[in-house]
Structures are given as C-alpha cells and as structure tokens.
C-alpha positions in Angstrom: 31.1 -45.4 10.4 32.1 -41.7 9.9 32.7 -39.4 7.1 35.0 -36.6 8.0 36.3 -34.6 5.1 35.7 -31.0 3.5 33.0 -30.4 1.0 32.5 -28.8 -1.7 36.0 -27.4 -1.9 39.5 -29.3 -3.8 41.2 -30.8 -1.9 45.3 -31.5 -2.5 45.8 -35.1 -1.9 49.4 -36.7 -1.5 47.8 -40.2 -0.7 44.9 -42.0 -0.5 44.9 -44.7 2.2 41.5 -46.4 1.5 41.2 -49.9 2.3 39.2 -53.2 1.4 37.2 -54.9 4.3 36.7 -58.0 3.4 33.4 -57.8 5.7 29.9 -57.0 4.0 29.0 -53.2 4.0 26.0 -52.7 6.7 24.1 -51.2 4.0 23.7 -54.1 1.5 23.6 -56.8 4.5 20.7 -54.6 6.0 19.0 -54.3 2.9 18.4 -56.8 0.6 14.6 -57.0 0.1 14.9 -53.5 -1.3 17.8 -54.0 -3.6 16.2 -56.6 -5.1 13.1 -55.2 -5.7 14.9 -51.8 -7.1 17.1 -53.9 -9.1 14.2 -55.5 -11.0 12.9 -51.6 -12.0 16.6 -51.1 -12.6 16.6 -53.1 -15.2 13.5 -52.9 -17.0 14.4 -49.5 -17.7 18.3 -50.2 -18.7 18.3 -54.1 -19.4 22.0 -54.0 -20.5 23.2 -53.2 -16.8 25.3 -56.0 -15.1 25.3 -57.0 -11.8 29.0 -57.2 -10.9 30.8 -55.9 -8.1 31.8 -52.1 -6.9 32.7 -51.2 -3.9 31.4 -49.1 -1.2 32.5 -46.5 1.6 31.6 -46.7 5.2 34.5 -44.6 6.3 36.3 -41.6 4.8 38.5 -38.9 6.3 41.2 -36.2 5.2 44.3 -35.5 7.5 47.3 -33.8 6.5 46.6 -34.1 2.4 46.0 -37.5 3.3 42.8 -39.4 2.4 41.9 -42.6 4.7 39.3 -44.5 4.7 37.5 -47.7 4.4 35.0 -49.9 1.8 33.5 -53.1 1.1 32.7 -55.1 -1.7 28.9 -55.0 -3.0 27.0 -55.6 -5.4 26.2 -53.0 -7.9 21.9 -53.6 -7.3 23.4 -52.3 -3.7 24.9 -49.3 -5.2 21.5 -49.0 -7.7 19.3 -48.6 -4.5 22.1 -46.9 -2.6 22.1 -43.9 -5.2 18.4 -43.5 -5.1 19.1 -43.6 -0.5 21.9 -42.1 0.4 20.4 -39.8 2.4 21.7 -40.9 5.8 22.4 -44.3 4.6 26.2 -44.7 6.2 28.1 -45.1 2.9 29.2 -43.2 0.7 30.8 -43.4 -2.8 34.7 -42.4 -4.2 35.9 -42.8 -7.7 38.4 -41.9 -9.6 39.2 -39.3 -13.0 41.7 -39.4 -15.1 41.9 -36.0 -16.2 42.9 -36.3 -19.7 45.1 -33.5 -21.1 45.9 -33.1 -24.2 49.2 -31.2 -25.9 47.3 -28.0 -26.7 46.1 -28.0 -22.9 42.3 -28.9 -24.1 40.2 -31.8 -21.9 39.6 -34.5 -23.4 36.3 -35.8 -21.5 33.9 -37.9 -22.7 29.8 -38.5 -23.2 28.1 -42.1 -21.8 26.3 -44.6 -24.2 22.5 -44.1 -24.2 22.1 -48.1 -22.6 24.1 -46.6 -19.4 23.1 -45.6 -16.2 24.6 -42.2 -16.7 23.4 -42.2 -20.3 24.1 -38.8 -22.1 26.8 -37.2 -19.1 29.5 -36.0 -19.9 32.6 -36.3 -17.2 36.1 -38.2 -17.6 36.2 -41.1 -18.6 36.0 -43.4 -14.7 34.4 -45.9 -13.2 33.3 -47.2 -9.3 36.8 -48.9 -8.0 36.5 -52.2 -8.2 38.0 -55.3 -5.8 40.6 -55.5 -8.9 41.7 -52.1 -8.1 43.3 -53.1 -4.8 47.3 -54.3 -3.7 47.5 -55.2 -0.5 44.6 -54.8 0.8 44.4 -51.2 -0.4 43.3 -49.2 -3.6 45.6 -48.3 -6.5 44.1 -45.3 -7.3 46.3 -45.3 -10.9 45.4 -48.2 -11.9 42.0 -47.9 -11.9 42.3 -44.7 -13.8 44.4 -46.6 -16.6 42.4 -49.4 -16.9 38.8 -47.2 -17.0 40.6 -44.7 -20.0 41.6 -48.1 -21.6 38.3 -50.0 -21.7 36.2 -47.3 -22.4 38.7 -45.0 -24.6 41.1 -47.4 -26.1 43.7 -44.8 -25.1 47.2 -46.7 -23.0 47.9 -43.5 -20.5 50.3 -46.1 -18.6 53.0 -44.0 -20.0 51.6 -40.4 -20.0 53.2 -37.6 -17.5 50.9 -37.6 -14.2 50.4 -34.9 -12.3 52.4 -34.4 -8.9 50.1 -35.3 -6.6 46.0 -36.0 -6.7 43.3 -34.0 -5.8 40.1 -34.7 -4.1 36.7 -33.0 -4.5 33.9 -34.3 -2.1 30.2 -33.1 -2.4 26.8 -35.1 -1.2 27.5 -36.9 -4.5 30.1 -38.4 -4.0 34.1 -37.9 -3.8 36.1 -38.2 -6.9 39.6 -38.2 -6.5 41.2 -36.6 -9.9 44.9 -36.6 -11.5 46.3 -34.6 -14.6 47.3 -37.4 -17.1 49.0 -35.0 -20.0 49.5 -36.3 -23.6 51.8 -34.8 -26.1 49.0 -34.9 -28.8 46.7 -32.3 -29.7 42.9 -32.6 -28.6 41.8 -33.0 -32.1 43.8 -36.2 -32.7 42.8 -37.7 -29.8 39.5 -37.1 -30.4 39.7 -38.9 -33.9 41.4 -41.7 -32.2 38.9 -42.6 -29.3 36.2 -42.1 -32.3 37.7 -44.5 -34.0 37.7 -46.9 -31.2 34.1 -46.4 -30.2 33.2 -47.1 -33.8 34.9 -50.6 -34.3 33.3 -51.7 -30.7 30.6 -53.9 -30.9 28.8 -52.5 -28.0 31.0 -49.0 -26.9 30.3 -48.2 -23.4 30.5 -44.2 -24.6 28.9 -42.3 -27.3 32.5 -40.6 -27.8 34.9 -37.9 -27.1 34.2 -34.1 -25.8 37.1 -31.6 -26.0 36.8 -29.0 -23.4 38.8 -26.0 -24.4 38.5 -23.6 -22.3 36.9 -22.5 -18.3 33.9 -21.8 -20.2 33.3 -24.6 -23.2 30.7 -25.9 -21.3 28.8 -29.3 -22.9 25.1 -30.0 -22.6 25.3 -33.1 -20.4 27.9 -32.2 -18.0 27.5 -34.0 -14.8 27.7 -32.0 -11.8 31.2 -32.7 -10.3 32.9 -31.8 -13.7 32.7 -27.7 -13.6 34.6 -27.0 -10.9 37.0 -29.8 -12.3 37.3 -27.6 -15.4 37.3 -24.2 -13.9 40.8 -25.7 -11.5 42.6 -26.7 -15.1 42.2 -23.8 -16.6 42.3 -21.5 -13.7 45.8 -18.9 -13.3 46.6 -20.1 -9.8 45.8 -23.5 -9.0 48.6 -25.9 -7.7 
C-alpha cells in the first residue's frame, strides 16, 4: 500500500485512474472490534448517521497529471474510526467538488445540516465516492459530482460547461479532486433556488447556500481544504 503524490500544492489532473478492488480494505478487515465500538459513540452523538457504504484508498499516486490509484468498499463506521486514526493507518481518503460557478464568477458553496457529521462546514457541495460511482471497474469522477450537487442542491449541472481538465489538491486530510462547473446564472439566483429546495425537503442534508465572491469573502465554518480552493478561482494566473 503506498501513497505517492504531492501535498499541499494543486495539482492539474488530466485523469484520474482510481480503481474498485472488490477485496476488503486491510483497515476495516483488521479492525472491526474498534469500529464497532466507535460506531456506537458515533451515533449517540449524531443518531441520524447511516451506515452505508464509501469507499476507501489503500493506493494513490500522481504521474504525468495522471492520478492512479486504488480503493475498496467499506463501511462508513470504517471510515467513522478511520477519521479519528489515520495516522499511519494505510488508507487514505479522495472525494470529489464540484466547484460551482455562477455567471457573475461568484462560488456558490454550501453549509452542512446541524444532524451531519460535518455539521456547520462550509465546502462544495461532495460526498465520499461511492461503489455507484464506478464503470468498469473504475470511478466516474463526473458523476459523482452531478449526482452529490443534485441530492443535496437540487441543482441538474449534467448540462453545465466543465472545466478542461480536473485538479487535485492532497493534504493529511484527504485529497479532493475539484472541477469548474460554470452556470449562466447569477450567484443570487442560485442561491434563491437551492433555498428553495432545502426548504420543501423533509429532512435537507444542508442548512443552504454560501456565495463566495471574492479571494477574500471568507465564511465562518469553512473547512480547511476550501481556501486554497477559493484563492486558485479567483487568482490572475491560475490554469
């Protein structure tokens, strides 16, 4: 198992080679007193989390703006225990952002419901890659980003421009892969739209929309990946 890619630094990507193992990932196999016992605190504190499936890294590498690697299919009590052990742990985690542009070149991010794990943060909308994310054997990285914007925004980007190529941003958090989606309308009308869907939801995984405007519009709540995100957009020479 190896991880063997830059850090801290983005990263052009022209494709992402990650497969699906259909094997268990050492980590949950090796592990399953703990993630049971975590699970159970896990959910006293957040009782609406589900137990369904994510996957996880046990290889990663970039090559040539190429990023290949290789996961497994876990539970998500694995990846509850996993984010409080990662610490030499031999996974690691990649997801996936959207990066949501509206017409007036604002962000259009968003802020988690309180009964999530990442209650309160504030990054675009994603979520962990899941086995329904993968043709072939290996991830669509698109399609998990239009189905996450859809479930949690109501927004269709299936037809939106996309940026040229993805870009990759690894740190000991994690690696989120990220893509310009661009929309023709303004930031303040997609912000009344994805209101408007979080309202009429019966249980809305977000609290709603947060229009970045600018290198410097900052939120409270922003998760940690998410400002040098911002800085690239809205930076003069960024590819």
């Amino acid at each position: 198992m190896s991880f063997d890619l830059p850090r801290n630094v983005i990263l052009p990507v022209d494709a992402v080679d990650v497969r699906l193992d259909s094997g268990p990932h050492p980590f949950e196999r090796d592990n399953q007193a703990a993630i049971a016992e975590n699970w159970q605190r896990e959910m006293s504190a957040k009782p609406a989390l589900y137990d369904g499936t994510v996957v996880l890294l046990s290889e990663l590498s970039y090559r040539d703006s190429r990023l290949t690697g290789r996961c497994h299919a876990v539970k998500y009590s694995s990846f509850m225990l996993w984010r409080r052990q990662r610490q030499g742990s031999g996974a690691e985690h990649a997801y996936a952002h959207a990066m949501l542009v509206a017409g007036d070149n604002a962000l259009v991010a968003i802020r988690m419901g309180a009964h999530t794990v990442n209650a309160g943060g504030v990054y675009f909308a994603a979520g962990s890659f899941e086995p329904t994310d993968f043709r072939d054997g290996f991830v669509d990285v698109d399609f998990n980003m239009i189905r996450e914007v859809r479930e949690e925004t109501g927004l269709d980007l299936s037809t939106a421009e996309r940026g040229q190529r993805y870009h990759a941003l690894s740190t000991a958090s994690g690696t989120v892969i990220f893509r310009r989606y661009q929309v023709p309308e303004p930031a303040d009308e997609i912000e009344r739209r994805i209101s408007a869907f979080v309202a009429a939801e019966a249980e809305p995984e977000i609290e709603g929309p947060v229009i970045i405007r600018h290198a410097a519009d900052l939120p409270g709540g922003l998760m940690g990946h998410m400002k040098p995100l911002i800085e690239w957009h809205f930076s003069d020479d960024q590819p």
